[in-house]
C-alpha positions in Angstrom: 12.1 1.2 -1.3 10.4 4.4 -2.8 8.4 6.1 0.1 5.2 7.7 -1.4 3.0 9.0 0.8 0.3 10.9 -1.3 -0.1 7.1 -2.6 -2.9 5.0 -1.0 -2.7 1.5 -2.6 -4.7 -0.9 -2.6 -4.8 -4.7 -3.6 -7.0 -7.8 -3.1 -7.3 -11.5 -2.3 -8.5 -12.0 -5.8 -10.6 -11.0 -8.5 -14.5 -9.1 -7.7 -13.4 -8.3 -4.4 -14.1 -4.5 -4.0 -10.6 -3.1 -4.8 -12.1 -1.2 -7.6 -15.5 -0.2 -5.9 -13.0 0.9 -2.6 -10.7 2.9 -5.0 -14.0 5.0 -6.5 -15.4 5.5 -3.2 -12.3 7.0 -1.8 -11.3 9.0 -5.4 -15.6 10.3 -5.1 -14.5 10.8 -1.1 -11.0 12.9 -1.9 -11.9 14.6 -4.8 -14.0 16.8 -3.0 -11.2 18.9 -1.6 -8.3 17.5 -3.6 -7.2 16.9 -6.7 -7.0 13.0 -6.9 -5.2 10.7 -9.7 -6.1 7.2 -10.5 -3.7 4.1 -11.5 -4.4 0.7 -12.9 -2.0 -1.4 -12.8 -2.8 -5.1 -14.3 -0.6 -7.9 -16.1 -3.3 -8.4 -18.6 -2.8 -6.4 -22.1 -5.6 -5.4 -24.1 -6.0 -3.2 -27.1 -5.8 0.2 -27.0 -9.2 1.7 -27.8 -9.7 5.2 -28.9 -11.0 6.4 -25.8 -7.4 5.7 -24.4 -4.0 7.7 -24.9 -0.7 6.0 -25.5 1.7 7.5 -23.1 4.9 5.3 -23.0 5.2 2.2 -24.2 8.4 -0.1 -24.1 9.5 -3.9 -24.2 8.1 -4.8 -20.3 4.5 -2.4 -20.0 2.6 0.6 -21.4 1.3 3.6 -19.7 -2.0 4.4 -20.9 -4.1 7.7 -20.3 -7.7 7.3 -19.8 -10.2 9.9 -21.4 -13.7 7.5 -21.2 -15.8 8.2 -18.1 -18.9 6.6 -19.5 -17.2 2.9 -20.4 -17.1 0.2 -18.2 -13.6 -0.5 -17.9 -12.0 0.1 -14.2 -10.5 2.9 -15.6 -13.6 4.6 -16.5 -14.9 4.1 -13.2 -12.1 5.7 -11.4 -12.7 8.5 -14.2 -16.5 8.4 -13.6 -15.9 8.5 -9.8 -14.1 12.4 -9.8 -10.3 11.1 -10.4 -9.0 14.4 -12.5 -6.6 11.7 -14.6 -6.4 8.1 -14.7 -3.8 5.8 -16.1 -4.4 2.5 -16.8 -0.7 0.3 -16.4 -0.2 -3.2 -18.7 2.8 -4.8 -17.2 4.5 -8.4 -18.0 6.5 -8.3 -14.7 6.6 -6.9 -11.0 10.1 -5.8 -11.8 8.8 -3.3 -14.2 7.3 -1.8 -12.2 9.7 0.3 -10.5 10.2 2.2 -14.1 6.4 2.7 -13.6 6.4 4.3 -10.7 9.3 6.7 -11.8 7.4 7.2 -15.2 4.4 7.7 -13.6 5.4 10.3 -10.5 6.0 13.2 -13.0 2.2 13.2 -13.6 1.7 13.4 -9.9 3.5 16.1 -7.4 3.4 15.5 -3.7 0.1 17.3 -3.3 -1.9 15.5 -5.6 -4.2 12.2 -3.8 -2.5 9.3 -5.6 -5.1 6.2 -5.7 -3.6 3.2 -7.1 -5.0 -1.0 -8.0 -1.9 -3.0 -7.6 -0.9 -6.2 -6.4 3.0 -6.1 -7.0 4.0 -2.2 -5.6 3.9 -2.5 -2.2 7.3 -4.6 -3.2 8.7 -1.0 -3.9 7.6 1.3 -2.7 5.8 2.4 0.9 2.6 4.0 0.1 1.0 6.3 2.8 -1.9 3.3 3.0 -1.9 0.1 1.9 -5.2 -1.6 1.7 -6.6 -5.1 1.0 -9.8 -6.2 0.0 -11.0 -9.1 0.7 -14.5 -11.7 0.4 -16.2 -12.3 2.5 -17.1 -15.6 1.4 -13.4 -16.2 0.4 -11.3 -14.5 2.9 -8.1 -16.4 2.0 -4.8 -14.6 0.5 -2.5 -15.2 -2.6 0.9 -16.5 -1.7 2.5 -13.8 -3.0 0.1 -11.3 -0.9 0.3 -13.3 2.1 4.6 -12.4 2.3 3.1 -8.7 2.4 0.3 -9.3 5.0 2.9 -7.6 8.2 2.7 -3.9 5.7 -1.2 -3.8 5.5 -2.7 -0.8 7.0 -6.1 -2.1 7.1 -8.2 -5.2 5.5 -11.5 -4.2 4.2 -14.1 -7.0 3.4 -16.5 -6.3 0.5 -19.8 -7.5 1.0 -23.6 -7.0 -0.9 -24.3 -4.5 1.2 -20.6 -2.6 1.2 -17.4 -2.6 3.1 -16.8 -3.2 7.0 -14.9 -0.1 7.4 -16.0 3.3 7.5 -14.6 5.1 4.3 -14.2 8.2 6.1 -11.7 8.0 8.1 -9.7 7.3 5.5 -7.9 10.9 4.8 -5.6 12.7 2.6 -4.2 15.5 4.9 -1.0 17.6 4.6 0.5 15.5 1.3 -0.3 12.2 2.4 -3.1 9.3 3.6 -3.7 8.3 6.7 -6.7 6.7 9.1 -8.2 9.0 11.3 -9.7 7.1 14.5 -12.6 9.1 16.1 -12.2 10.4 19.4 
């Protein structure tokens, strides 16, 4: 297991449940004071439009470099919300994903906020936080999520009027996340 703790991760019960509204609030939240990178990682492969940038490509993913903040893709978002680079992962497997990661970490140093959307990683590697986000209308989890559920950090529920968690005690402090409880 990689340990990575300037990574937060986060993942989700399914599709339109906050993960990428929670990953822009916290990249808006970090990139305040720190430098803060983006990743997408999805097992659904689209064209490559001009607003992105090959990076690597091979038989089992491509790594793509964002450059659109003003699209709608997920990518953009993260882009739009302060991230200083976002890549945008196609995968055909979990497995491939650990040649991701180490693909991926040379764009990153230890002191760099790493925000990532994946379902798979947390099979590899130990992010400083991992977080799920969940419906509130449909609160149950994939199978595949539910053999993860013990290494969740915190749940977060997504709901019209926001999350039921407050965003900021999520921090990024001395190379790595964390969640700050007020005293």
């Amino acid at each position: 297991m990689i340990s990575q703790p300037n990574l937060l991760l986060i993942a989700g019960t399914g599709r339109n449940v906050g993960k990428t509204s929670l990953a822009c609030a916290l990249i808006s939240q970090a990139s305040i004071s720190h430098k803060v990178i983006g990743v997408k990682i999805s097992p659904h492969f689209h064209e490559i439009s001009p607003s992105e940038k090959p990076i690597l490509k091979s038989e089992n993913f491509e790594i793509i470099e964002e450059l659109n903040s003003y699209g709608n893709k997920d990518s953009s978002r993260m882009l739009k919300a302060g991230a200083s680079r976002v890549f945008y992962v196609q995968t055909k497997s979990d497995i491939a994903l650990i040649e991701v990661i180490k693909q991926l970490q040379q764009f990153w140093p230890d002191e760099t906020a790493v925000i990532c959307e994946s379902g798979g990683l947390r099979h590899f590697i130990e992010p400083g936080l991992f977080m799920v986000c969940r419906s509130a209308t449909q609160p149950e989890m994939k199978p595949h999520l539910k053999l993860l559920e013990p290494k969740v950090d915190q749940f977060i529920t997504f709901q019209e009027s926001g999350f039921d968690f407050d965003l900021s005690k999520i921090k990024f402090e001395n190379n790595q996340w964390t969640i700050k409880n007020n005293q």
